[in-house]
C-alpha positions in Angstrom: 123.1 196.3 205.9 123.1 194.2 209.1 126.5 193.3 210.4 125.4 189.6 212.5 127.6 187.3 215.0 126.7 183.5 215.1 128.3 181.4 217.9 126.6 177.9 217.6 129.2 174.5 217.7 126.3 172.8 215.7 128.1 173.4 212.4 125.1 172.0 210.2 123.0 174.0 212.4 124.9 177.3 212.1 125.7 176.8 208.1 121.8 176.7 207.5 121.1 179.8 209.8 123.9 181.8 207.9 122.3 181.1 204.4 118.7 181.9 205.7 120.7 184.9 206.7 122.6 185.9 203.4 119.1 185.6 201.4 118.2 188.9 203.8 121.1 190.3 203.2 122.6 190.3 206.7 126.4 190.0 206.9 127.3 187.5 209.6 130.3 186.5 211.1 130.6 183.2 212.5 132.8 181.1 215.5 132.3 177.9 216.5 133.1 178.1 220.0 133.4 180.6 223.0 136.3 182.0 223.4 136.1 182.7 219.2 133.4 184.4 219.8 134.8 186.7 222.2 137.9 187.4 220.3 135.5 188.5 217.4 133.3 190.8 219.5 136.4 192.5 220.5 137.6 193.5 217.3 134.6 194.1 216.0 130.7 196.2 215.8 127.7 193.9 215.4 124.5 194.9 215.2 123.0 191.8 217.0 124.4 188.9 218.3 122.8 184.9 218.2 124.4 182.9 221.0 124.3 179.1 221.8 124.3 178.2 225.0 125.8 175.0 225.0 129.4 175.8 223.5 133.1 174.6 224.2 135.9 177.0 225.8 133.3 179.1 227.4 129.5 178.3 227.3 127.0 181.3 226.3 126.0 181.8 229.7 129.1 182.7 230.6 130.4 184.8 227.2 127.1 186.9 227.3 127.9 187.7 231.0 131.8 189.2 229.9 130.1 191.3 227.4 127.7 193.1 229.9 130.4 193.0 232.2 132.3 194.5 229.6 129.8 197.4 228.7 129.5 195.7 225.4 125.5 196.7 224.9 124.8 194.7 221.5 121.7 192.9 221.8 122.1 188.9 222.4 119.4 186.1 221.4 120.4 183.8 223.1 119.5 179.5 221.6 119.1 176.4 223.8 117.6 173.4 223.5 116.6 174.1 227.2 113.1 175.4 227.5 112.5 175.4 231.2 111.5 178.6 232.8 114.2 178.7 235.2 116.6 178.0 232.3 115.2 180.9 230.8 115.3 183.3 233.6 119.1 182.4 233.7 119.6 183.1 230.6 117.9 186.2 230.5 119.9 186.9 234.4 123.0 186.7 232.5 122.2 189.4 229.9 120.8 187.9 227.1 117.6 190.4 225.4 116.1 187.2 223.8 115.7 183.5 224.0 114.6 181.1 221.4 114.1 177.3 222.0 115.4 174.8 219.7 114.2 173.6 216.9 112.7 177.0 215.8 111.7 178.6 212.9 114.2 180.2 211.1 111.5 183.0 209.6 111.3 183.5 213.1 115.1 184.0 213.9 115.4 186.5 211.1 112.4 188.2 212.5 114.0 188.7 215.8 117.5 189.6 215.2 116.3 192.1 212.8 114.2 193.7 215.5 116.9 193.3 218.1 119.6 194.6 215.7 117.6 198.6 216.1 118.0 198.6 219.6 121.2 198.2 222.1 120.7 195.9 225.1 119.5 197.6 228.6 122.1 194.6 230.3 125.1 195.9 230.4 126.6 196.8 234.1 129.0 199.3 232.9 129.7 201.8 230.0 133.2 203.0 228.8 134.9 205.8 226.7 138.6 205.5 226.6 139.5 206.2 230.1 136.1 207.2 231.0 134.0 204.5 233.0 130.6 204.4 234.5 129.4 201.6 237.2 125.7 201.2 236.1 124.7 198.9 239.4 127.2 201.3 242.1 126.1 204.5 240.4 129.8 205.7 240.6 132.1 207.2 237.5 135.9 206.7 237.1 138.7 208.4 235.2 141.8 206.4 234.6 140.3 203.7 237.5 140.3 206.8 239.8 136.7 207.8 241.1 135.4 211.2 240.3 132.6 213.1 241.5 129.8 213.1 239.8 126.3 214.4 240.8 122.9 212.5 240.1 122.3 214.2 237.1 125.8 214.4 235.8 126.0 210.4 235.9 122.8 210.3 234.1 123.6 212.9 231.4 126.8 210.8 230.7 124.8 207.4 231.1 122.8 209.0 228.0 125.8 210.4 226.1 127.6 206.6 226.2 124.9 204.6 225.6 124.2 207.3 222.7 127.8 207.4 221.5 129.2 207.9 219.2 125.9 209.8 218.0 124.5 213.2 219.2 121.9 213.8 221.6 120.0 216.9 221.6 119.7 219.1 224.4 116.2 218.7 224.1 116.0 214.7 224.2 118.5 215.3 227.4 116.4 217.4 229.1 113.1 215.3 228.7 115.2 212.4 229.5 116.5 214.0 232.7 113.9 216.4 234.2 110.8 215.1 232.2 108.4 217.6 232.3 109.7 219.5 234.9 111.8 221.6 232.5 114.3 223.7 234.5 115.5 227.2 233.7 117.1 227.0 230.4 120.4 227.6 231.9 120.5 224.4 234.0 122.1 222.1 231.3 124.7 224.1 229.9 126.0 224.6 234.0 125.5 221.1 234.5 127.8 220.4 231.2 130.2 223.0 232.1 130.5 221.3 235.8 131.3 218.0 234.0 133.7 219.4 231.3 135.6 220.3 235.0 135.6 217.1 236.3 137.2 215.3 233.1 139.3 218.5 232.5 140.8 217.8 235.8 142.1 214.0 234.1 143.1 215.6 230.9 139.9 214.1 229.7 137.5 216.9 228.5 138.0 215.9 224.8 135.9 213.1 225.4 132.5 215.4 225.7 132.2 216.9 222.5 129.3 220.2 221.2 127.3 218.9 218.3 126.7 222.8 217.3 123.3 223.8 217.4 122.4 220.7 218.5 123.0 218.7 221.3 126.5 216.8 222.5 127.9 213.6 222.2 130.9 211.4 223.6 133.7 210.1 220.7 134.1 206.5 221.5 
């Protein structure tokens, strides 16, 4: 079952989208402004996320750009009654995966969050594991807000593991993932591993990367 987050200030508005919502089935949580909004995302998992612009507190614009900034990666569609291009490329500048104009259809709302709800947003501009954070847009890693060391294909094995997480990758989706079809020797992932189990070991952090046996790895959240 779908676990959804409405955050529309149109009450009427957003009491019709949550009963076109309950006759799918699809859980949804609901704040009228903002900052509710934001203290809902942070104690809780959605699966997608339907965001008004226009709202009180903090506008959508701004809450969808905490949550990337946040490395919060659930998929946003984003509502306005705007429907100029530039108002869309600001929207979609600020994180958001989708954009509907209003009025709209709802068969067309449950359409899209359903399809956005199976995939996590590509927007986010940082991912983070307990004390373990990556800058997306620097390219650098951090361990308790101290920089580490990581090499190009360290960062992007643990880019795949936290955007993964808290699910297993395979060793073989990593290695497509990182080398393509230049597969290296079959050595070259389990040294690569063992240099970044070093590197959070150093922190006290190696519990974080975790052996799915047989299988692949994965980061606990």
């Amino acid at each position: 079952m779908l676990d959804v987050l409405l955050v529309e200030d149109d009450r009427d508005l957003a009491l019709l989208i949550m009963d076109h919502l309950e006759r799918e089935k699809i859980l949804c949580d609901y704040a009228s402004n903002g900052l509710e909004g934001v203290l809902l995302i942070e104690k809780n998992r959605y699966d997608a996320i339907v965001l008004d612009i226009n709202l009180s507190e903090m506008d959508g614009l701004s809450l969808c750009r905490k949550l990337r900034m946040d490395g919060i990666d659930t998929s946003v569609l984003m509502l306005t009654a705007r429907n100029t291009l530039a108002n869309k490329i600001e929207g979609f500048q600020a994180g958001a995966d989708d954009y509907m104009v209003k009025p709209f259809y709802m068969e067309e709302l449950i359409a899209r969050v359903k399809v956005l709800s199976k995939r996590r947003s590509g927007e986010i501009s940082k991912l983070v594991s307990g004390p373990l954070t990556l800058d997306l847009h620097n390219r650098v890693g951090t361990l308790h807000n101290r920089p580490i060391k990581l090499t190009p294909i360290a960062f992007n094995i643990l880019e795949i593991l936290l955007r993964a997480s808290p699910h297993p990758v395979s060793k073989t989706s990593l290695i497509q993932h990182i080398w393509g079809e230049d597969i290296p020797d079959s050595n070259t992932l389990r040294v690569h591993i063992h240099n970044i189990r070093k590197i959070l070991r150093v922190s006290n952090a190696d519990s974080l990367l975790k052996t799915a046996p047989n299988y692949g790895f994965y980061i606990e959240k």
